[in-house]
PDB file of N, CA, C and O in Angstrom:
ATOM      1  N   UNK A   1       0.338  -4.374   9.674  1.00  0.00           N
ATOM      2  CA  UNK A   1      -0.461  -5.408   9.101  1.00  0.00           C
ATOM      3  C   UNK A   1      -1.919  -4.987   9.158  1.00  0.00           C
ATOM      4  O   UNK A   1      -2.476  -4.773  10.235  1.00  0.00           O
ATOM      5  N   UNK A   2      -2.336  -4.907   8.357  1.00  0.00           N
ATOM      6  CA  UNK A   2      -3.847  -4.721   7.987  1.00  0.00           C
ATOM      7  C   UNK A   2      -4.690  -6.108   8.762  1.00  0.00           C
ATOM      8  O   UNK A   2      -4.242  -7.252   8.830  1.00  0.00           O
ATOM      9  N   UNK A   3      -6.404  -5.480   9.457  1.00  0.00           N
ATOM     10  CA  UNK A   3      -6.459  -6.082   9.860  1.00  0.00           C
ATOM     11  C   UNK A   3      -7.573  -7.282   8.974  1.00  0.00           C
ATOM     12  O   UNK A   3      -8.187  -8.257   9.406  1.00  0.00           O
ATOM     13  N   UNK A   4      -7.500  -6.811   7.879  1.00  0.00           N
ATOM     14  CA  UNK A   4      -8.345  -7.810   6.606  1.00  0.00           C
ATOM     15  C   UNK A   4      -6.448  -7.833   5.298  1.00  0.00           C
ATOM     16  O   UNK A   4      -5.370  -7.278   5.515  1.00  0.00           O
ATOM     17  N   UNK A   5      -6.892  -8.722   4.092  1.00  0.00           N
ATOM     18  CA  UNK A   5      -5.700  -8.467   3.484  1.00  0.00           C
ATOM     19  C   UNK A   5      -6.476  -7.557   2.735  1.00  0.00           C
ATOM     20  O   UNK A   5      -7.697  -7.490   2.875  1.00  0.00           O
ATOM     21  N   UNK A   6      -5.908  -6.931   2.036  1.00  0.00           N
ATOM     22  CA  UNK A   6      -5.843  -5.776   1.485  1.00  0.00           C
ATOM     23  C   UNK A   6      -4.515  -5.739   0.346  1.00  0.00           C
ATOM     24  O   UNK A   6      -3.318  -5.728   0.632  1.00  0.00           O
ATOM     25  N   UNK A   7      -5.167  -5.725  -1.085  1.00  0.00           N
ATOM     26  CA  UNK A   7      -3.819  -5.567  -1.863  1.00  0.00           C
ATOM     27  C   UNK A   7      -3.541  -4.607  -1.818  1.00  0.00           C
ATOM     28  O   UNK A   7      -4.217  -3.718  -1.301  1.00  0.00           O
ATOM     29  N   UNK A   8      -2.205  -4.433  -2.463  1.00  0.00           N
ATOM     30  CA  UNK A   8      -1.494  -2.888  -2.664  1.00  0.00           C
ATOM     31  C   UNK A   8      -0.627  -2.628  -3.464  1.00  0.00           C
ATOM     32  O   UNK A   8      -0.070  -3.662  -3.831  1.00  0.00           O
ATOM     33  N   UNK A   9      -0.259  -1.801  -3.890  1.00  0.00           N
ATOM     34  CA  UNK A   9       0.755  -0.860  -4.962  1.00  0.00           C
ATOM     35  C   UNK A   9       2.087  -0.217  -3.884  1.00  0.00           C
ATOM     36  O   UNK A   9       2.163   0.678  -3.041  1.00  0.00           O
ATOM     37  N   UNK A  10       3.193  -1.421  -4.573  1.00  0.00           N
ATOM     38  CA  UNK A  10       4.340  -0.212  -3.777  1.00  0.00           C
ATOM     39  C   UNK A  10       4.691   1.088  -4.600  1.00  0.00           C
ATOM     40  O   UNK A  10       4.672   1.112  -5.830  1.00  0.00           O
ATOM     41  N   UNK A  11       5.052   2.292  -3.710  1.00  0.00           N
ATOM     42  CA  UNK A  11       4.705   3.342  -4.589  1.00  0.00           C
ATOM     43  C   UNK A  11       6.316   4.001  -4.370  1.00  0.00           C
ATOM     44  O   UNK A  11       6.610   5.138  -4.738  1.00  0.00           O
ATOM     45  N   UNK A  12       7.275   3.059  -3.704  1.00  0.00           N
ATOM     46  CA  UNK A  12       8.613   3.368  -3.197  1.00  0.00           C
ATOM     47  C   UNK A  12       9.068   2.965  -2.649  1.00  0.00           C
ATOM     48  O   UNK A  12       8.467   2.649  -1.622  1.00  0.00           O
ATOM     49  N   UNK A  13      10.353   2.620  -2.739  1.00  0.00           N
ATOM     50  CA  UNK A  13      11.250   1.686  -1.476  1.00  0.00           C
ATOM     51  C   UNK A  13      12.283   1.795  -1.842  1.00  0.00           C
ATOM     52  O   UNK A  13      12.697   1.964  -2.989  1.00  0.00           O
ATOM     53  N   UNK A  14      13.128   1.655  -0.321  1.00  0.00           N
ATOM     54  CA  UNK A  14      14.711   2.091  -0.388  1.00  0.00           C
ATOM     55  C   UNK A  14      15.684   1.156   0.643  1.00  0.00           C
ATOM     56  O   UNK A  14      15.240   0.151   1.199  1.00  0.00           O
ATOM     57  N   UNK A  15      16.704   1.509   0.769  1.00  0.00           N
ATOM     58  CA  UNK A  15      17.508   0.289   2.283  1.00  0.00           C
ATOM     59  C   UNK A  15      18.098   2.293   2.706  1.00  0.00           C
ATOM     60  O   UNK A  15      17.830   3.374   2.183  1.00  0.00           O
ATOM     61  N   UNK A  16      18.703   1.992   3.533  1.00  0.00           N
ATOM     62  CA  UNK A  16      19.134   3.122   3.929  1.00  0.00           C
ATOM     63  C   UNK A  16      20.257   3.556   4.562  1.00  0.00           C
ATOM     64  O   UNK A  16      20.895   2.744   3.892  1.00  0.00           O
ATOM     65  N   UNK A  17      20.926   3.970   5.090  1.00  0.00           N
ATOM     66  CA  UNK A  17      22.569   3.716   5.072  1.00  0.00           C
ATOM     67  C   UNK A  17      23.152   2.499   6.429  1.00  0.00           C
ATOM     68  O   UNK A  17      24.268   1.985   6.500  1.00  0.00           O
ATOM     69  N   UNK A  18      21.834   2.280   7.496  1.00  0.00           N
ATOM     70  CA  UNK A  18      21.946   0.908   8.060  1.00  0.00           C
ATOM     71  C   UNK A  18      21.509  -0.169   7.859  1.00  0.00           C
ATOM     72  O   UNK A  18      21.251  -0.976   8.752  1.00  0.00           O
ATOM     73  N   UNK A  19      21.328  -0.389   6.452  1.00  0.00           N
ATOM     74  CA  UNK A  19      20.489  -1.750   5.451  1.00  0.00           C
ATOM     75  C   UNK A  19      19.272  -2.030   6.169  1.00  0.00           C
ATOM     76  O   UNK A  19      19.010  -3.211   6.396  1.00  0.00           O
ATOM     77  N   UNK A  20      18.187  -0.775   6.713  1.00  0.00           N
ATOM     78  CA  UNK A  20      17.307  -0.649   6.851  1.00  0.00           C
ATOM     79  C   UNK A  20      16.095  -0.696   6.138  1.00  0.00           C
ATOM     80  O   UNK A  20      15.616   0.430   6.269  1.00  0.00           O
ATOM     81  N   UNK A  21      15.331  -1.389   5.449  1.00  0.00           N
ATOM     82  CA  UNK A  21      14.834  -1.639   4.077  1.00  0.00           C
ATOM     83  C   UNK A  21      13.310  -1.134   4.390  1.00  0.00           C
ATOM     84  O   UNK A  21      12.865  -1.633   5.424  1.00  0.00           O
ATOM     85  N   UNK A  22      12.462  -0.288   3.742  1.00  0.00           N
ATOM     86  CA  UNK A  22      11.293   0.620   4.020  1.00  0.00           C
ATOM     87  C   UNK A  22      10.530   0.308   2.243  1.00  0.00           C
ATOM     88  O   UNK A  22      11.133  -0.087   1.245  1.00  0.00           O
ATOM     89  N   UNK A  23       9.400   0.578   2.350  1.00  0.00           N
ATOM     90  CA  UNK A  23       8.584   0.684   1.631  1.00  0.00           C
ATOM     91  C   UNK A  23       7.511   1.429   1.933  1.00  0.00           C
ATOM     92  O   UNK A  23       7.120   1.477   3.099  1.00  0.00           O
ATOM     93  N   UNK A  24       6.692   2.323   0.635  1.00  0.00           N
ATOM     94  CA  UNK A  24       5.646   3.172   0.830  1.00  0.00           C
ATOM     95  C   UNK A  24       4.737   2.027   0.073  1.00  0.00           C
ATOM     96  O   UNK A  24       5.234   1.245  -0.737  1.00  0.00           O
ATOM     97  N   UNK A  25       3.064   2.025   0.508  1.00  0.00           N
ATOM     98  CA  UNK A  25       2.049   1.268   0.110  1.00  0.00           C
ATOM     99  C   UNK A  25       0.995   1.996   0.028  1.00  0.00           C
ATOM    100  O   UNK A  25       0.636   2.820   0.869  1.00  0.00           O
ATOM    101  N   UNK A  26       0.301   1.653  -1.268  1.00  0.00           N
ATOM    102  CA  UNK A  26      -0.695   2.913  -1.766  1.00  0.00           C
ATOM    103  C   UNK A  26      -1.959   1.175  -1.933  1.00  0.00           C
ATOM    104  O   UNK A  26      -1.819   0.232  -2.712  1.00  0.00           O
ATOM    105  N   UNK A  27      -2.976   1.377  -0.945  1.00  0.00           N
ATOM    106  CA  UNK A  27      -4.004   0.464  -0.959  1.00  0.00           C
ATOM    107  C   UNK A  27      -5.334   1.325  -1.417  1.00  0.00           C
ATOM    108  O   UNK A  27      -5.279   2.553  -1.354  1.00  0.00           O
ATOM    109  N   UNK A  28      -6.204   0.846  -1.753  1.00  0.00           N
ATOM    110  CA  UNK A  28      -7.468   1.384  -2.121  1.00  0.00           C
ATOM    111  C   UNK A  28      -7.700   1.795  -1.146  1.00  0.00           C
ATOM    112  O   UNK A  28      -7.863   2.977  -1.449  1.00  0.00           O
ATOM    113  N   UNK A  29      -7.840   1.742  -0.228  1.00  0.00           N
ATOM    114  CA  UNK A  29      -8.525   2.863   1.135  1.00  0.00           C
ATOM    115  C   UNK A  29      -7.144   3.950   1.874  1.00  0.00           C
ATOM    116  O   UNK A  29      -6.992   4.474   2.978  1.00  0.00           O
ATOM    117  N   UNK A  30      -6.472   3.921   0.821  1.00  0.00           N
ATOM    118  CA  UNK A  30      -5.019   4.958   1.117  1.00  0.00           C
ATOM    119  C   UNK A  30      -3.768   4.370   1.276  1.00  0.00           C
ATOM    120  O   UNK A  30      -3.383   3.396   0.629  1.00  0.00           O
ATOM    121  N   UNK A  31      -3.236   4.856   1.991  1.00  0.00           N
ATOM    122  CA  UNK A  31      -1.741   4.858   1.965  1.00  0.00           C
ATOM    123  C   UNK A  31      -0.899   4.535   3.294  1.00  0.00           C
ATOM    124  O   UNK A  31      -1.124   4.965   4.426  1.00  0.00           O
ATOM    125  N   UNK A  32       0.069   3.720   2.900  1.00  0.00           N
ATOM    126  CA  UNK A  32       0.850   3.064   4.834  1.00  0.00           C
ATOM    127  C   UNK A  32       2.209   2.870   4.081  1.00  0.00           C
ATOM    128  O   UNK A  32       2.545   3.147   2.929  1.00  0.00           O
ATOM    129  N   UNK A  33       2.893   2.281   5.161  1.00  0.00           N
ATOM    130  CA  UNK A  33       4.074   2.027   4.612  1.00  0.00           C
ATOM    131  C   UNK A  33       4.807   0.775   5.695  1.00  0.00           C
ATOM    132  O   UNK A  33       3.975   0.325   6.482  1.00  0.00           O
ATOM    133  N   UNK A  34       6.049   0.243   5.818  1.00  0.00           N
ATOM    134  CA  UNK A  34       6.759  -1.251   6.175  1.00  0.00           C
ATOM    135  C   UNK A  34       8.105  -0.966   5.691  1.00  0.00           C
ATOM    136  O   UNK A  34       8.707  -0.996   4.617  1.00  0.00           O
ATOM    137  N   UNK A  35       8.427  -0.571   7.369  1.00  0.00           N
ATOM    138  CA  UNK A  35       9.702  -1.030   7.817  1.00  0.00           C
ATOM    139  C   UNK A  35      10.351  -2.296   8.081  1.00  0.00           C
ATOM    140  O   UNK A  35       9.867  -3.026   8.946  1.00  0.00           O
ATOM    141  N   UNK A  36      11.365  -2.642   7.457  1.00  0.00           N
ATOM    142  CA  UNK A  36      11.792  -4.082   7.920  1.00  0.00           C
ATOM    143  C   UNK A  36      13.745  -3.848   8.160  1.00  0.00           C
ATOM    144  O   UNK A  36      14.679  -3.708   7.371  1.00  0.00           O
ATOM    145  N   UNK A  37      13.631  -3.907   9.606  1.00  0.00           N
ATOM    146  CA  UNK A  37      15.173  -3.412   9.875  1.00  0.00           C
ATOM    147  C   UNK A  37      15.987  -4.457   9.862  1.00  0.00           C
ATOM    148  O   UNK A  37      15.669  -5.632  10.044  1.00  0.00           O
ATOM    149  N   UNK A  38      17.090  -4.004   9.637  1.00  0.00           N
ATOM    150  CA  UNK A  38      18.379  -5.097   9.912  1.00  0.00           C
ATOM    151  C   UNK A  38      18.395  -5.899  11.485  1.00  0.00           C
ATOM    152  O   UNK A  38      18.765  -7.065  11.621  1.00  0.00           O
ATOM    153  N   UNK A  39      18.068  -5.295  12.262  1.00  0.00           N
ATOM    154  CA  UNK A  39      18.113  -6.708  13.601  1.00  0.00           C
ATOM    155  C   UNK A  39      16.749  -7.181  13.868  1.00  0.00           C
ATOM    156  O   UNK A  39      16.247  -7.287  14.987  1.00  0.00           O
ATOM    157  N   UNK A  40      16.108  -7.497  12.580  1.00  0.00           N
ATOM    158  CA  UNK A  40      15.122  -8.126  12.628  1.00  0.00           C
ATOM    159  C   UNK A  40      13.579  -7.808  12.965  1.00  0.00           C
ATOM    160  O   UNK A  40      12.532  -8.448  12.874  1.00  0.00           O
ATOM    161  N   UNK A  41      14.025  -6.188  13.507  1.00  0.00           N
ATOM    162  CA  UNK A  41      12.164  -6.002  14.128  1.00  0.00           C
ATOM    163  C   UNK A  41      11.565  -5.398  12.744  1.00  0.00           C
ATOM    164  O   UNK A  41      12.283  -5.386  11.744  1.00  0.00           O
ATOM    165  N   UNK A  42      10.434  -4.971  12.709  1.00  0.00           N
ATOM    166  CA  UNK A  42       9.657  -4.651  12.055  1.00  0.00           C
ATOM    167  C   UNK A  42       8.540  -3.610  12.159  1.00  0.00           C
ATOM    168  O   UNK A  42       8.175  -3.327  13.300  1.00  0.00           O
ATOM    169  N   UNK A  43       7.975  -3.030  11.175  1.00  0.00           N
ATOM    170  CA  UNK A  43       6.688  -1.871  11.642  1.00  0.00           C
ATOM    171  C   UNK A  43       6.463  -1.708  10.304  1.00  0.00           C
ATOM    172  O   UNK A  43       7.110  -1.499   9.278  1.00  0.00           O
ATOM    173  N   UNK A  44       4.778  -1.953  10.824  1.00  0.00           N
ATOM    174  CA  UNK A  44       3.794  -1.331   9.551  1.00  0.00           C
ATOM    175  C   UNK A  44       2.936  -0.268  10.242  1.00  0.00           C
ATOM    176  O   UNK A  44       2.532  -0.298  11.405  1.00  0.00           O
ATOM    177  N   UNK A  45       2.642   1.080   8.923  1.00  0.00           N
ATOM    178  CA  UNK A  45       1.513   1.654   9.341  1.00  0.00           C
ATOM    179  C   UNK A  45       0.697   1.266   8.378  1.00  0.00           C
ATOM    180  O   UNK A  45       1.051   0.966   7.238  1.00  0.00           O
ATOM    181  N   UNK A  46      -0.810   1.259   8.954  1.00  0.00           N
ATOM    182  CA  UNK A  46      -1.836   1.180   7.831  1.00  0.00           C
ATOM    183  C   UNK A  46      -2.707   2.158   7.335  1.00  0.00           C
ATOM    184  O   UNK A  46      -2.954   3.080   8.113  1.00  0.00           O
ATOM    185  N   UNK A  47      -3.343   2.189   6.001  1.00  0.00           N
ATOM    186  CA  UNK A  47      -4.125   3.176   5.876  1.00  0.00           C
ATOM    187  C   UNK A  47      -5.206   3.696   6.752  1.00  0.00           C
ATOM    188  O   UNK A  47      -5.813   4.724   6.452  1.00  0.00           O
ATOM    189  N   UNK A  48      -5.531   2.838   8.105  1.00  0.00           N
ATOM    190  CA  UNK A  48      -6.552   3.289   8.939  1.00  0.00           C
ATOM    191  C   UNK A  48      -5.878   3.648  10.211  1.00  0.00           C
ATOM    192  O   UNK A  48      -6.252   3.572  11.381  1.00  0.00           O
ATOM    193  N   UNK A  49      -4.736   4.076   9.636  1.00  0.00           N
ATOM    194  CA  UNK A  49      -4.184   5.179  11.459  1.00  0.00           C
ATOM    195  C   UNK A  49      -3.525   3.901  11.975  1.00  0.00           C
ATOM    196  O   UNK A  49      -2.428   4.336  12.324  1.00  0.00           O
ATOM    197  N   UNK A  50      -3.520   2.498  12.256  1.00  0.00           N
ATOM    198  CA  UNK A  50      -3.566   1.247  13.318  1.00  0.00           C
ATOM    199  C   UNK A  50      -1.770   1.283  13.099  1.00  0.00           C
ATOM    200  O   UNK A  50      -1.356   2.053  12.233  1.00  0.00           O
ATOM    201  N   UNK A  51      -1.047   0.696  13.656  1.00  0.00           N
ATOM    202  CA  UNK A  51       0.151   0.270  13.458  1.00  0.00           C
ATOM    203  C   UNK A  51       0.692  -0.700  14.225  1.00  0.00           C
ATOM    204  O   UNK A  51       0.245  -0.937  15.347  1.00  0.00           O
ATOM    205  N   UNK A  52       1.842  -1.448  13.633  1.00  0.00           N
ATOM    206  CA  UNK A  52       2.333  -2.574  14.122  1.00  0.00           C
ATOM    207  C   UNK A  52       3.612  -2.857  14.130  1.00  0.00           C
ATOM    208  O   UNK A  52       4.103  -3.015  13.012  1.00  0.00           O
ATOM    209  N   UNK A  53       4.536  -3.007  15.324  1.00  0.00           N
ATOM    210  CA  UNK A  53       5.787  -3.201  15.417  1.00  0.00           C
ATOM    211  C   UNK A  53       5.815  -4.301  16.095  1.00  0.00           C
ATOM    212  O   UNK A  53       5.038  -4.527  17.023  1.00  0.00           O
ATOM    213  N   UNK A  54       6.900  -5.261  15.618  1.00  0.00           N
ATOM    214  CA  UNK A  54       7.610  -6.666  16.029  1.00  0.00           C
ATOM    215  C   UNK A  54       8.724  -5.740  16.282  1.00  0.00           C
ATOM    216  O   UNK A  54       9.111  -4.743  15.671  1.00  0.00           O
ATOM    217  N   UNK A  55       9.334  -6.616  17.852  1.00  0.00           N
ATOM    218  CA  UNK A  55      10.809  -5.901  17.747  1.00  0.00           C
ATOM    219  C   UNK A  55      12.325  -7.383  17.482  1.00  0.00           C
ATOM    220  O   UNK A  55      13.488  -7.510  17.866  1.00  0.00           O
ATOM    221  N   UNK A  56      11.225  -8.304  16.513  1.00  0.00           N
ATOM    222  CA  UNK A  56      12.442  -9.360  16.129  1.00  0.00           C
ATOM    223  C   UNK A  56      12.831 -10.195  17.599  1.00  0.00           C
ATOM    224  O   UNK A  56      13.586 -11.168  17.624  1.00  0.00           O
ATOM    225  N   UNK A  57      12.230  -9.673  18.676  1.00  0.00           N
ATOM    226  CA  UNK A  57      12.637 -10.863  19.547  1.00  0.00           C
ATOM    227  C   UNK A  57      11.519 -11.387  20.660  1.00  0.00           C
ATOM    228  O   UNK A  57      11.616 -11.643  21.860  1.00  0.00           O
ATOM    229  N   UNK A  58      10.510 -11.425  19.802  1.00  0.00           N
ATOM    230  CA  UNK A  58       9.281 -12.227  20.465  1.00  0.00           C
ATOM    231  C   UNK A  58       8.069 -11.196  20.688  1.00  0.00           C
ATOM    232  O   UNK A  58       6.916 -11.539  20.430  1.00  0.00           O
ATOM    233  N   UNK A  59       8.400  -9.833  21.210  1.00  0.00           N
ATOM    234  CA  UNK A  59       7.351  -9.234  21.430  1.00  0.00           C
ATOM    235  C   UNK A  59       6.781  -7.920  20.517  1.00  0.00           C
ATOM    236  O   UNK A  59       7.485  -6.956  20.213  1.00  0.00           O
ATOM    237  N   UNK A  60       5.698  -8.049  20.236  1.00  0.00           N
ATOM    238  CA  UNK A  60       4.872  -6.865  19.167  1.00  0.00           C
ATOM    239  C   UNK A  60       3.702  -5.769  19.638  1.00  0.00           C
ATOM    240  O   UNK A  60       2.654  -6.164  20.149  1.00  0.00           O
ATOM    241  N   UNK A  61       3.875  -4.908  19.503  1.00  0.00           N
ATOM    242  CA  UNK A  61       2.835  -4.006  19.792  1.00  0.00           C
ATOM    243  C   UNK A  61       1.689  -3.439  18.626  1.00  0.00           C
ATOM    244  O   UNK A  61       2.010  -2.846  17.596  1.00  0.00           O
ATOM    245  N   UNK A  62       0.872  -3.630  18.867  1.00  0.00           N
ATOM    246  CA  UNK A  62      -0.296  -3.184  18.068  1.00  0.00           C
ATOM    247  C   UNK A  62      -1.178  -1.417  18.751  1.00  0.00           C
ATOM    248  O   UNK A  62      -1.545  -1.115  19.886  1.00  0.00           O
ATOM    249  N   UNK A  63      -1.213  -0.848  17.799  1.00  0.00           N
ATOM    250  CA  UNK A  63      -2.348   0.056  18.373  1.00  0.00           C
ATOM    251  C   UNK A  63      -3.072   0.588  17.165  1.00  0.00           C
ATOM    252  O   UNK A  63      -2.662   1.044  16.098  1.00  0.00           O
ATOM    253  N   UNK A  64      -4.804   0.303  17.878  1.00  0.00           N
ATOM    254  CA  UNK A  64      -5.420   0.698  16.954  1.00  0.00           C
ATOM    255  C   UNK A  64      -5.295   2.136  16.503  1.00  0.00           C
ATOM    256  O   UNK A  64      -4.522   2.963  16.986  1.00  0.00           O
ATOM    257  N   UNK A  65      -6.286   2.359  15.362  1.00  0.00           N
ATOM    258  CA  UNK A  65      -6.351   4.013  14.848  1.00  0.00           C
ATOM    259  C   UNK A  65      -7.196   4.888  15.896  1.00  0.00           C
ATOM    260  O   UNK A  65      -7.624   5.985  15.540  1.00  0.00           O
ATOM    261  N   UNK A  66      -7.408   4.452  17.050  1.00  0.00           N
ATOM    262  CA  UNK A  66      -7.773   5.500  18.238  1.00  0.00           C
ATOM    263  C   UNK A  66      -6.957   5.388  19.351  1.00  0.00           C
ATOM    264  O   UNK A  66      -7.345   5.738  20.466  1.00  0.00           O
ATOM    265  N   UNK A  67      -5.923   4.954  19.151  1.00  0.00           N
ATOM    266  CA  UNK A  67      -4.672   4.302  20.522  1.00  0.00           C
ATOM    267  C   UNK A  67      -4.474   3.798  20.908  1.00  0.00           C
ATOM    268  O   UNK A  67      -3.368   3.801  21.449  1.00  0.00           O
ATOM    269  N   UNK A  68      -5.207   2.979  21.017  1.00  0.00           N
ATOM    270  CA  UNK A  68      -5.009   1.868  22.184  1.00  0.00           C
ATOM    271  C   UNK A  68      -4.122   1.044  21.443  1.00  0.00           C
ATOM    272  O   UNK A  68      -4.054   0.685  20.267  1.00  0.00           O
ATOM    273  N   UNK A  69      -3.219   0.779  22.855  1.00  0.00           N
ATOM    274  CA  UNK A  69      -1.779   0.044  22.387  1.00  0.00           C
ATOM    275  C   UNK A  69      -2.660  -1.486  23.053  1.00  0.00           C
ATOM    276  O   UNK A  69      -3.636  -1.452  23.803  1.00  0.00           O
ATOM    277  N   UNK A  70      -1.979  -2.735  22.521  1.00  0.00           N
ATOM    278  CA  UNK A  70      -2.170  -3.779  22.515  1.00  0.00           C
ATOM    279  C   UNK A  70      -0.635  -4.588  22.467  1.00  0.00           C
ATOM    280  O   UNK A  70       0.076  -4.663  21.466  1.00  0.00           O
ATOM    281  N   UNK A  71      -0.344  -5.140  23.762  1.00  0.00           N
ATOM    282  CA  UNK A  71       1.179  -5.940  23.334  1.00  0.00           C
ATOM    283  C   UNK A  71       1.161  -6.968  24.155  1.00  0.00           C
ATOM    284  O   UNK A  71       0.970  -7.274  25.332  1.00  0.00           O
ATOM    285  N   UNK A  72       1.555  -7.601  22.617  1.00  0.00           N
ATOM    286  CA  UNK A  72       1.605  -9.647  23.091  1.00  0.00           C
ATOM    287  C   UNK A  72       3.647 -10.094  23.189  1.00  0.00           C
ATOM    288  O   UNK A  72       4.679  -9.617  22.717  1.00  0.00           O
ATOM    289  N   UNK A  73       3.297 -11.156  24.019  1.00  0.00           N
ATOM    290  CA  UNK A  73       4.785 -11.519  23.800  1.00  0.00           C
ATOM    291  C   UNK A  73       4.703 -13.284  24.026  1.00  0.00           C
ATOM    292  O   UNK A  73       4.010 -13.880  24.851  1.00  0.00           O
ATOM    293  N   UNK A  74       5.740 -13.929  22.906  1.00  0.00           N
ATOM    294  CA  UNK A  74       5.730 -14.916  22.746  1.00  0.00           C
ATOM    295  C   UNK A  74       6.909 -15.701  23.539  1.00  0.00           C
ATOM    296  O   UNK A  74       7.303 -16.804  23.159  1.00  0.00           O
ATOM    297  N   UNK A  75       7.527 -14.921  24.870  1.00  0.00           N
ATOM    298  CA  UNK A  75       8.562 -15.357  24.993  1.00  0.00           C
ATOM    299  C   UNK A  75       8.383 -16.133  26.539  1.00  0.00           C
ATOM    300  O   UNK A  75       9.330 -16.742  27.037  1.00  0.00           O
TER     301      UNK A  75
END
């Protein structure tokens, strides 16, 4: 997840032989992509290095484009 919105161009997407469903994203400041798996977790990368995984059961990790991991949990 971007940390402003940011439109985008999907530039590809597929499911994959565990109905794993992925997309490539081409934004004006580059390129990321969004995983969205079958048991629910999730992961985006963004065009600025940062990335973001939900693992579908309350808790998500963030790390910016210099590392630092960041993880919240809602449980």
């Amino acid at each position: 997840m971007s940390s402003k919105s940011e439109d985008y161009t999907v530039t590809g997407r597929g499911t994959n032989s565990q109905g794993n469903k992925w997309d490539n994203r081409q934004y004006s400041s580059g390129s990321g992509y969004h995983y969205s798996n079958s048991d629910g977790s999730y992961y985006y990368q963004n065009p600025n290095g940062s990335t973001y995984h939900n693992d579908g059961k309350g808790k998500s990790t963030y790390t910016t484009p210099s590392g630092h991991k960041v993880k919240k949990s809602t449980q």
